[in-house]
C-alpha positions as a printed Julia matrix, in Angstrom:
310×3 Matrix{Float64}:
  0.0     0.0     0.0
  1.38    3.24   -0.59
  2.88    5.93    2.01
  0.66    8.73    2.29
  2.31   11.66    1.02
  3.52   14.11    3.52
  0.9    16.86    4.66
  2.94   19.87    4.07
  4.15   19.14    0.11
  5.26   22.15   -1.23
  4.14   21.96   -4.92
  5.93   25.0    -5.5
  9.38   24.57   -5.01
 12.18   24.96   -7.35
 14.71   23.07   -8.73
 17.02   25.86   -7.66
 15.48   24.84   -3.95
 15.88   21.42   -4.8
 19.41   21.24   -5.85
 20.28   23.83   -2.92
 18.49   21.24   -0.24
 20.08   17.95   -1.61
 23.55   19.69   -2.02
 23.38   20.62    1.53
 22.8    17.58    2.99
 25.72   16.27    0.65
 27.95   18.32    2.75
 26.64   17.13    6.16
 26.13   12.73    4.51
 28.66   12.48    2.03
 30.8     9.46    2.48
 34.52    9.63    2.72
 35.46    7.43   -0.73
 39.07    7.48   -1.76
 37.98    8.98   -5.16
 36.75   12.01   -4.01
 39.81   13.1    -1.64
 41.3    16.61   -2.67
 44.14   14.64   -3.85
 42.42   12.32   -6.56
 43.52   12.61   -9.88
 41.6    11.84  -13.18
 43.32    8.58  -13.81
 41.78    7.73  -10.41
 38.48    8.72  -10.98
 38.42    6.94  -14.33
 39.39    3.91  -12.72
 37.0     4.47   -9.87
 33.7     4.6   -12.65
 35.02    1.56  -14.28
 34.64   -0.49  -11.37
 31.82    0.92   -9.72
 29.75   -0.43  -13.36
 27.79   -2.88  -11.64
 29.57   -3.13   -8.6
 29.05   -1.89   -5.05
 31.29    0.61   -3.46
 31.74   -1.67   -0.65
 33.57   -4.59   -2.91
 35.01   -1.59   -5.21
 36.78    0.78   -2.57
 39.72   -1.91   -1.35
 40.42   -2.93   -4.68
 40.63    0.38   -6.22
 43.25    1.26   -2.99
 45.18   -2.09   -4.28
 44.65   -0.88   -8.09
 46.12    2.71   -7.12
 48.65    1.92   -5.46
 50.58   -0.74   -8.23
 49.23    1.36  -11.5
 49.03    4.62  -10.43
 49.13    6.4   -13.48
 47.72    5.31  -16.87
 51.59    4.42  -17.88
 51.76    2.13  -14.9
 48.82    0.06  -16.11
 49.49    0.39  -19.82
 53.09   -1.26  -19.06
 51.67   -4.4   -17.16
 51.18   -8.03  -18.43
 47.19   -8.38  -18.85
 47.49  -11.86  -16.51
 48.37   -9.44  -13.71
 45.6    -7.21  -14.76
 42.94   -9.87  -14.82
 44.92  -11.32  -11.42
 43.97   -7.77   -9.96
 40.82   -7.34  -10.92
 40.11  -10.83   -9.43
 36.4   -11.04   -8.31
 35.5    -7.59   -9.1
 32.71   -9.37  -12.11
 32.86   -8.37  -15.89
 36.55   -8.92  -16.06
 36.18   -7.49  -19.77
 36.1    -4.11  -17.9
 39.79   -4.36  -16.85
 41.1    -5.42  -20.54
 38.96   -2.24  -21.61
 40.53   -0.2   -18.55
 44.05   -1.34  -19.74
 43.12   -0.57  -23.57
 41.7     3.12  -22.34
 45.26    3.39  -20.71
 47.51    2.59  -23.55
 45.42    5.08  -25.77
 45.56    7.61  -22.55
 49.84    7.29  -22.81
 49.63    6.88  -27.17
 47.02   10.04  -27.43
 46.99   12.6   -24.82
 51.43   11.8   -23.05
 49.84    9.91  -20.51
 47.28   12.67  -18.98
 43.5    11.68  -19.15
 41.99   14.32  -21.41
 39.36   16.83  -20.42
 37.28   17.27  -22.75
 33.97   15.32  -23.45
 35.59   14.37  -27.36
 38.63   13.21  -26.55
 36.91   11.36  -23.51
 34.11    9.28  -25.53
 37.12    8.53  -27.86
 38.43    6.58  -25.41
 38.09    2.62  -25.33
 35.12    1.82  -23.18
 34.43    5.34  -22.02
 30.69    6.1   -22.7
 28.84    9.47  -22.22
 28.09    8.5   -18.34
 31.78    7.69  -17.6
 32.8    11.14  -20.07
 30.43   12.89  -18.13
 31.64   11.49  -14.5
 35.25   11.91  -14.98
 34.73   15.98  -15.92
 32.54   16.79  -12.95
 34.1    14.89  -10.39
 37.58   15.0   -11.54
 37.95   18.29  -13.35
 34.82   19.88  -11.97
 33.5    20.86  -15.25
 29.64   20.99  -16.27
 28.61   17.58  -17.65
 25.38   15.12  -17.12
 26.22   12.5   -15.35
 23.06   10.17  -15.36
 23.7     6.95  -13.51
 21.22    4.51  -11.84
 21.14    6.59   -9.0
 20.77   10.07  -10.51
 17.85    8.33  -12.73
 16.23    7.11   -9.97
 15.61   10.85   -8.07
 14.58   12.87  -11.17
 12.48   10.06  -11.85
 11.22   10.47   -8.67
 11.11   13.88   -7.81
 10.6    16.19  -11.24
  8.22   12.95  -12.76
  6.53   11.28  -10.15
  7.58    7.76  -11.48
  9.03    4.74   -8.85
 11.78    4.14  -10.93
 13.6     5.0   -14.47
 13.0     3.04  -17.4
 15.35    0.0   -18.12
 17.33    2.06  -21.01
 18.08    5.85  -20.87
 15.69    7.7   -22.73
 16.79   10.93  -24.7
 13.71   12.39  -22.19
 15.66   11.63  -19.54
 19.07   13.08  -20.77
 17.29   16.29  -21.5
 15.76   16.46  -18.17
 19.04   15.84  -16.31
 20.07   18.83  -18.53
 17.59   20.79  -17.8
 18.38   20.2   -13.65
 21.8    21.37  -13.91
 22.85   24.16  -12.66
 24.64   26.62  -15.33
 28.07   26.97  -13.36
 30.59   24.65  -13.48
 30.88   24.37   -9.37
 27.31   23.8    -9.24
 27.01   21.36  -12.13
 29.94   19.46  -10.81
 28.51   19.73   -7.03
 24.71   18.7    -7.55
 25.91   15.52   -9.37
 27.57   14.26   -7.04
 24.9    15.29   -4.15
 22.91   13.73   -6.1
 23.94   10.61   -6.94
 24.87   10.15   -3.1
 21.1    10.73   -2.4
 20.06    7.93   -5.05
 22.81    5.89   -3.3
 21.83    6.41    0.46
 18.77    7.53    0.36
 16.4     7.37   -2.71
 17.41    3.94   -2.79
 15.93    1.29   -5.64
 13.84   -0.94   -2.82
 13.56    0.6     0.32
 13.81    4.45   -0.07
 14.15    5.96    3.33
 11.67    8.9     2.43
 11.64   10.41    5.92
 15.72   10.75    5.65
 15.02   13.06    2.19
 16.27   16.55    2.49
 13.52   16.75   -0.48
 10.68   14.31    0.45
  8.21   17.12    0.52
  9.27   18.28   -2.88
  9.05   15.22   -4.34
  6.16   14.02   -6.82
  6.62   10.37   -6.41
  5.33   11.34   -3.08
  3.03   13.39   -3.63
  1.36   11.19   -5.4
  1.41    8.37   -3.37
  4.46    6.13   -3.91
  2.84    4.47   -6.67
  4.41    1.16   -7.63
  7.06    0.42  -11.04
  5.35    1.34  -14.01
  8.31   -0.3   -16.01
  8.32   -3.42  -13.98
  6.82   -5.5   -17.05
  9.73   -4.35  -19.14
 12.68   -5.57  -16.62
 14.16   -8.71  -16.71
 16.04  -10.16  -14.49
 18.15  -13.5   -14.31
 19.32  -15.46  -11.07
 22.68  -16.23  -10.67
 22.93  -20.38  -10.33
 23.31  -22.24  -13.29
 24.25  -19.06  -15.73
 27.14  -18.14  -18.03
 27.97  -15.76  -16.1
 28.42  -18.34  -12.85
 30.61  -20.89  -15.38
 32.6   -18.4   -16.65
 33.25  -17.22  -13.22
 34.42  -20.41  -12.1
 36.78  -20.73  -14.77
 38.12  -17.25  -14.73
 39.11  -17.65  -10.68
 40.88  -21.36  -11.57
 43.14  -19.32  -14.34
 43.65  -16.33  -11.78
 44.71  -18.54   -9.04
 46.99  -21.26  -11.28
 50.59  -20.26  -11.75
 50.76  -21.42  -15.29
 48.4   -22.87  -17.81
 45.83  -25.38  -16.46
 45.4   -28.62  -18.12
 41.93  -28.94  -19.96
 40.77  -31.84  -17.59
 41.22  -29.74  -15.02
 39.21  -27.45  -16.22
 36.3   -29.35  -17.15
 36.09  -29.98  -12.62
 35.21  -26.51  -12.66
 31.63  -26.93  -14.21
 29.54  -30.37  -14.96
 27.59  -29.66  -17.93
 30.03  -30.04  -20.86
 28.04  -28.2   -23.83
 27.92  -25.71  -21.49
 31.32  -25.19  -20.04
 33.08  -25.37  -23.41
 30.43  -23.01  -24.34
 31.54  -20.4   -22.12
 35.08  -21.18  -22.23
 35.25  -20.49  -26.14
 33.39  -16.99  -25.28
 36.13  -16.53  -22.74
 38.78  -16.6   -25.41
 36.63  -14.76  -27.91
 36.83  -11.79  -24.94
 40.6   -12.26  -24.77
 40.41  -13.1   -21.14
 41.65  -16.27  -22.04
 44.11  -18.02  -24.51
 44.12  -21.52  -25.37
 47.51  -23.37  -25.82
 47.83  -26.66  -27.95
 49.95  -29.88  -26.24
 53.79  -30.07  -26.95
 52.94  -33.34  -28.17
 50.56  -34.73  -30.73
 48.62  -36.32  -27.95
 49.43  -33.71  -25.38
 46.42  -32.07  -23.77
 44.76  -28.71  -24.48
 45.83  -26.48  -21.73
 44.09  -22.83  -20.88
 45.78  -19.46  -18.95
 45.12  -16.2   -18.78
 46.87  -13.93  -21.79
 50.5   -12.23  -21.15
């Protein structure tokens, strides 16, 4: 059933208000994250938004401490073998992300001497940098205006300037336009209110259990005000469980190769998953990725061996 809205909704108040409210309570709630110390540097926050795709900042934050401190610089990382790479990123998920993170940092040192460029072109030119990651790595690292329009940022304008429980699955060019439309026309505000409010979509306007009565905004907020009505775009989400996926195989496999100190005899493999059509299924993907190499037998009997690529 939904909450009843609170009594005293202000229908009237601005996004000006709005932005001023949420970036205050930034300043009191904001958590202390490695990537935002006065001392980060844009190679840090690039690597920070690669691994926070689909991954908690509680799994993220020690390994990007570990990742900063042995590849500090783009140069560091473009330099190293990609088994250490994929060794590092251990069970981080998507390993693809760190051979793209590796690729963005040999273009970083070919391109632009090693420096992560500022500017929104040279950004999206980048392997596996996208307009959310462009637009993350200005604001928080250079502190220029940009969107940035993650889950969590969705989530509040959907939420507070639409009335809807939740953004559609894909970003909508509605949606971009409205996060446009939000930000403030300075550069210090711009850069600010994105990151207030993606905290507040991260803490507070959460997915499942918002904590409504936290919200520096709650009585601003149409979702509210109309009653907390339920998904709209539930029908249109799919979700998959875990057990028994690609995703779980591949998994398996990938932390055998990441723990073995050389290549790992194909029987041995084949322990790390029972269904044979569908291991060798997902081990041939694996090499299509790059995240793994298959090596034929000295001999002409020899077995097929697998590691992870030098």
């Amino acid at each position: 059933m939904p909450v009843d809205a609170p009594a005293d909704a202000r229908a009237d108040a601005s996004p000006a208000d709005v932005r001023e409210r949420v970036v205050a309570w930034f300043d009191e709630h904001r958590r202390d994250l490695p990537w935002r110390a006065p001392d980060r540097t844009a190679w840090g926050v690039l690597v920070s938004e690669v691994m926070l795709q689909q991954t908690p900042v509680v799994r993220v934050e020690p390994a990007w401490r570990a990742w900063m401190a042995r590849w500090p610089t783009p140069a560091d990382l473009a330099a190293a073998g990609t088994d250490e790479v994929l060794r590092a990123w251990d069970r981080l998920g998507y390993p693809r992300r760190a051979l793209r993170l590796q690729e963005c940092a040999r273009a970083v040192v070919e391109r632009h001497g090693g420096t992560v460029p500022a500017t929104a072109d040279e950004l999206l030119a980048l392997p596996g940098v996208g307009s959310y990651t462009a637009g993350a790595v200005l604001s928080f690292a250079y502190g220029r205006r940009a969107v940035v329009l993650d889950t969590n940022v969705r989530r509040v304008l959907a939420r507070l300037a639409v009335g809807e429980a939740l953004p559609g699955p894909a970003v909508t060019a509605v949606e971009t336009r409205l996060a446009e439309a939000w930000l403030p026309d300075d550069d210090l505000g711009a850069a600010r209110w994105a990151a207030a409010s993606m905290e507040l979509g991260a803490l507070v306007c959460t997915a499942r259990s918002p904590r409504c009565a936290a919200c520096p905004v709650e009585d601003a907020c149409r979702w509210r005000r109309a009653g907390s009505p339920p998904d709209a775009h539930a029908h249109r989400r799919r979700t998959q469980a875990w057990t028994g996926t690609d995703r779980q195989v591949r998994g398996r496999v990938m932390a055998l190769l990441r723990e073995a100190p050389g290549p790992v005899p194909a029987h041995v493999v084949a322990g790390t998953w029972p269904d044979r059509v569908q291991r060798e299924r997902c081990l041939a993907a694996l090499v299509a990725d790059g995240l793994v190499v298959e090596q034929a037998g000295a001999g002409e009997d020899d077995e097929v061996a697998y590691a992870l690529p030098r």
